[in-house]
C-alpha positions as CSV (number, residue, x, y, z in Angstrom):
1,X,87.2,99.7,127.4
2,X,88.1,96.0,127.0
3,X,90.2,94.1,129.0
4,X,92.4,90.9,128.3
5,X,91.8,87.1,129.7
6,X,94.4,88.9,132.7
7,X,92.3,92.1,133.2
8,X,94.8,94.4,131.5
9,X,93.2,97.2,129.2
10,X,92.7,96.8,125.8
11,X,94.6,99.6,124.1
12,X,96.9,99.5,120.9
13,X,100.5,99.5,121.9
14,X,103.3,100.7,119.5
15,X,104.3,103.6,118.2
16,X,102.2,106.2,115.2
17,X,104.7,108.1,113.9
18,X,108.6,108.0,113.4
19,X,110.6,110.6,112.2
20,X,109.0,113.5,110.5
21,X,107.6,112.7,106.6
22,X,108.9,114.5,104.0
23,X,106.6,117.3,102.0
24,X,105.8,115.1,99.6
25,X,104.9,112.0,101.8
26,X,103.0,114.3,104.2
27,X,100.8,115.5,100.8
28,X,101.0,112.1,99.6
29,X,99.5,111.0,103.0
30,X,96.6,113.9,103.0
31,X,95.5,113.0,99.9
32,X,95.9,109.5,99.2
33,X,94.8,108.2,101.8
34,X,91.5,109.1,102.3
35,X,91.3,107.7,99.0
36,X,92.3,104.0,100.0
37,X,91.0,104.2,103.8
38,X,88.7,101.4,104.8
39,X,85.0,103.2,104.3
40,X,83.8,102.9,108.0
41,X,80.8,105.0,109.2
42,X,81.4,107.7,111.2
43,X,81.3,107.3,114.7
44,X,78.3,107.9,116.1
45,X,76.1,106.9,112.8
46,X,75.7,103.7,113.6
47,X,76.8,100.6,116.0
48,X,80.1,100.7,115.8
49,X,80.1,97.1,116.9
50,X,77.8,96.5,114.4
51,X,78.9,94.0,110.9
52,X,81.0,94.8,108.2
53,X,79.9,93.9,105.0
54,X,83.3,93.3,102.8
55,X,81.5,93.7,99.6
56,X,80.2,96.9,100.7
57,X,84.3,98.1,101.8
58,X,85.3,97.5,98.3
59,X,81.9,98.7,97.0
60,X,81.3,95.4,94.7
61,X,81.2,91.6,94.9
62,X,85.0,90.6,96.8
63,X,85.3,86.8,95.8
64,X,88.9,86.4,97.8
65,X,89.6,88.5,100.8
66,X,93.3,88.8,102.0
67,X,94.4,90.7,105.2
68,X,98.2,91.9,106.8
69,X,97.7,93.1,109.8
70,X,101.2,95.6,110.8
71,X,102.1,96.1,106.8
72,X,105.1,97.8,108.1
73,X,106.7,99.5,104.8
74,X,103.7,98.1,102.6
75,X,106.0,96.2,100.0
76,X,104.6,92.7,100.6
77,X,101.5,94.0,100.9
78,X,101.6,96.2,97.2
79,X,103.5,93.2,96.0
80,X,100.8,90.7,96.6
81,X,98.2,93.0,95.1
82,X,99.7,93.2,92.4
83,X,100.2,90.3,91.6
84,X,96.5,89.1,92.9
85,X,94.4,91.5,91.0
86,X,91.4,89.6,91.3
87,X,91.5,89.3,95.4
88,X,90.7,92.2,98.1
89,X,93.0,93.4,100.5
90,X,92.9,95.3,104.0
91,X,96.2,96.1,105.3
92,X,96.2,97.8,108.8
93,X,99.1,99.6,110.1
94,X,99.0,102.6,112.9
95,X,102.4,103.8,111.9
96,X,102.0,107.1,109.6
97,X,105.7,106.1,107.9
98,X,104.8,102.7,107.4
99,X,101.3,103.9,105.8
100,X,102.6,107.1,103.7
101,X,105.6,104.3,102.3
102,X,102.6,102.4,101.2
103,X,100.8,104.6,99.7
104,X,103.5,105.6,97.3
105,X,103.3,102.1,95.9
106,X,99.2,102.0,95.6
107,X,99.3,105.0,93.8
108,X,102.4,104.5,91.3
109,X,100.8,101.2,90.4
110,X,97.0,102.2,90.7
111,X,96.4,99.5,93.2
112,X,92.8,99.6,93.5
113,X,92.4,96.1,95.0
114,X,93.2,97.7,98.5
115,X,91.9,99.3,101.6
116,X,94.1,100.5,104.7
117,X,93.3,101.3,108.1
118,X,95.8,103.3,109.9
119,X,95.0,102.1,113.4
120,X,94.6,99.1,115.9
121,X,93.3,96.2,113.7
122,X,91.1,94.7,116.1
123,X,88.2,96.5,116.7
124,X,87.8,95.9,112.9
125,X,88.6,92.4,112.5
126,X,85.9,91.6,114.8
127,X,83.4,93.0,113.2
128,X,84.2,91.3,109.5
129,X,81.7,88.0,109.4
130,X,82.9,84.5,110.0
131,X,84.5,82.5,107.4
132,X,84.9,85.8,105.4
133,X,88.9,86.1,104.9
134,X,90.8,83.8,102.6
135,X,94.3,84.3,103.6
136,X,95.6,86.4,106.7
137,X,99.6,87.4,107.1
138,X,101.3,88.5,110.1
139,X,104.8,89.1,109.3
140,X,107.3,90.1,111.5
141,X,105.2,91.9,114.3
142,X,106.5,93.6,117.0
143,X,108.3,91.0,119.3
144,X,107.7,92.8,122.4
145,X,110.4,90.8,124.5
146,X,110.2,91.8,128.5
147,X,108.2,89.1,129.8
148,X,105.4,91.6,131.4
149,X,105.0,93.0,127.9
150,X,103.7,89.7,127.0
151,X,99.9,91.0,126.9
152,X,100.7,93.2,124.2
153,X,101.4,90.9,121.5
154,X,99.0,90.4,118.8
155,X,98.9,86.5,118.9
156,X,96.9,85.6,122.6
157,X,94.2,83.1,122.1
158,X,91.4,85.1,121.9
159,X,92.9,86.8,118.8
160,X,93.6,83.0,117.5
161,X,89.8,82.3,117.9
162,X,89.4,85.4,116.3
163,X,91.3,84.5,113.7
164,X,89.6,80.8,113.3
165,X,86.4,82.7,113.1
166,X,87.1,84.7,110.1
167,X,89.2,82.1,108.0
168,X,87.3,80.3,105.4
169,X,88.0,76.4,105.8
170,X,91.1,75.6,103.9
171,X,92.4,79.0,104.6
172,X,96.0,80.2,105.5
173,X,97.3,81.6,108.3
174,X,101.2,82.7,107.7
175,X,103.0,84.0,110.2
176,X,106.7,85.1,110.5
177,X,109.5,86.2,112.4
178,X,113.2,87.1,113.2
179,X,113.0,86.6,116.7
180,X,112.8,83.0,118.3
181,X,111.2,84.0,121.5
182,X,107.8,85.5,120.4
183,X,108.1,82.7,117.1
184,X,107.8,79.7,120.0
185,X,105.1,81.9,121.6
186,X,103.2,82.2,118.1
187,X,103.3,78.7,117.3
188,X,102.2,77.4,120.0
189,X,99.2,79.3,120.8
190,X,98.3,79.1,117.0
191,X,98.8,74.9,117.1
192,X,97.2,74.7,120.5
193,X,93.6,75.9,118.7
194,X,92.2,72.6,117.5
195,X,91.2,74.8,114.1
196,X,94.9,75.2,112.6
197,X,96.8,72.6,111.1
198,X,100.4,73.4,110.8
199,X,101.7,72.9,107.1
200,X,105.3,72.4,108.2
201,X,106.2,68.2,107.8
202,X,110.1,68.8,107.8
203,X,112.4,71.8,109.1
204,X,112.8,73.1,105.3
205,X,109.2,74.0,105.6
206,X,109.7,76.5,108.1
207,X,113.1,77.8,107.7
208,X,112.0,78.6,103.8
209,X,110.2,80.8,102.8
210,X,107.2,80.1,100.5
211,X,107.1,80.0,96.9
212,X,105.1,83.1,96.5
213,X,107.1,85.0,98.8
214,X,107.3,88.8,99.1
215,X,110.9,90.1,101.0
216,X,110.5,93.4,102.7
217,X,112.9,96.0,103.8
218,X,113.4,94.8,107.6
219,X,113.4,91.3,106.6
220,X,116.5,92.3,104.5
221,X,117.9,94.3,107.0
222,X,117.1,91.0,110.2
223,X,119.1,88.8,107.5
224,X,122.0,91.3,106.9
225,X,122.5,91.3,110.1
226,X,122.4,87.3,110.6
227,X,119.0,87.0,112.0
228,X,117.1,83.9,110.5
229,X,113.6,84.5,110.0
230,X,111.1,81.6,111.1
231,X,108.0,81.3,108.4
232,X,105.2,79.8,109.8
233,X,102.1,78.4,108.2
234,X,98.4,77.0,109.0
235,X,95.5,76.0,107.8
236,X,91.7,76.7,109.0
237,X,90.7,73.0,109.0
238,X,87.3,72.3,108.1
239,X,84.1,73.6,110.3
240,X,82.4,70.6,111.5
């Protein structure tokens, strides 16, 4: 097992399930997704450190590559495959709600564009080869507040050099949350890395959200409740 820059244990922290899925979820779940599951080899069949080949997850030529890590409900996910047919996405989300509330949307709208991994994203992510991914979102990840909790969040900066080795130059990186706290923590350690500009040139930029936009469920529910969502975004400057 791994360990972090402060010798804690590399483990996924969060929680799998929620309350108990519906029959027709838990079917929907059973059967749909090993349809849409990212095609890893078995465990024990090869390195399991060894490359990914992206065109070989999709099982043809992927000219754009998108990734959301924590999909939560799936909505801005779907959303954005819909409406980018011609790109490739891996979503990864451990939750079994969160994934069976996706899958519902892949399958009513024959999604084929997509691949999910129902676990801890990083074992994957670094296995995908640099300057492979075209646009990454993070959106509203789990804020994990008490200050020794800290570790746990996704955003460290060995996942930010993680993430400058998979962007393509001129990539995005967006980021957002409801939560000021692990927002400041975000955007710092992602402007600190001398790889990521951020886009924001006036407050508008990062209190708006972008054009393309996608709202999900909690996002609705933070700004019901008066919380105002931070969006942040970056760009993989150019490899030298």
């Amino acid at each position: 097992m791994t360990s972090d820059e402060d010798g804690h244990a590399r483990k996924f922290y969060g929680r799998r399930r929620g309350r108990r899925l519906r029959p027709w979820r838990e079917q929907l779940f059973d059967e749909a997704l090993p349809r849409y599951s990212l095609p890893l080899p078995e465990a024990g069949a090869e390195d399991v450190t060894a490359p990914l080949d992206p065109a070989a997850l999709f099982g043809g030529p992927v000219d754009a590559l998108w990734i959301e890590v924590g999909f939560g409900g799936g909505e801005h996910l779907a959303a954005q495959a819909k409406a980018h047919a011609q790109a490739r996405f891996i979503g990864f989300e451990p939750f079994v709600n969160g994934v069976a509330s996706l899958l519902r949307y892949l399958e009513e709208d024959r999604l084929g564009n997509v691949r999910v991994h129902a676990d801890d994203a990083r074992p994957v992510l670094e296995r995908l080869p640099g300057a492979s991914v075209d646009r990454f979102f993070l959106l509203f990840p789990d804020p994990w507040p008490k200050k020794r909790h800290h570790f746990r969040r996704f955003i460290q900066p060995e996942t930010v050099a993680l993430l400058a080795h998979l962007l393509k130059d001129g990539a995005e990186l967006r980021i957002a949350s409801d939560d000021m706290g692990v927002a400041r923590w975000m955007l710092a350690h992602v402007s600190e890395h001398p790889d990521f500009e951020w886009l924001a040139r006036r407050p508008g930029d990062w209190r708006v959200p972008p054009v393309d936009w996608v709202q999900t469920r909690y996002e609705s529910k933070a700004l019901a409740q008066g919380r105002r969502p931070v969006y942040l975004r970056f760009r993989r400057r150019p490899r030298r």
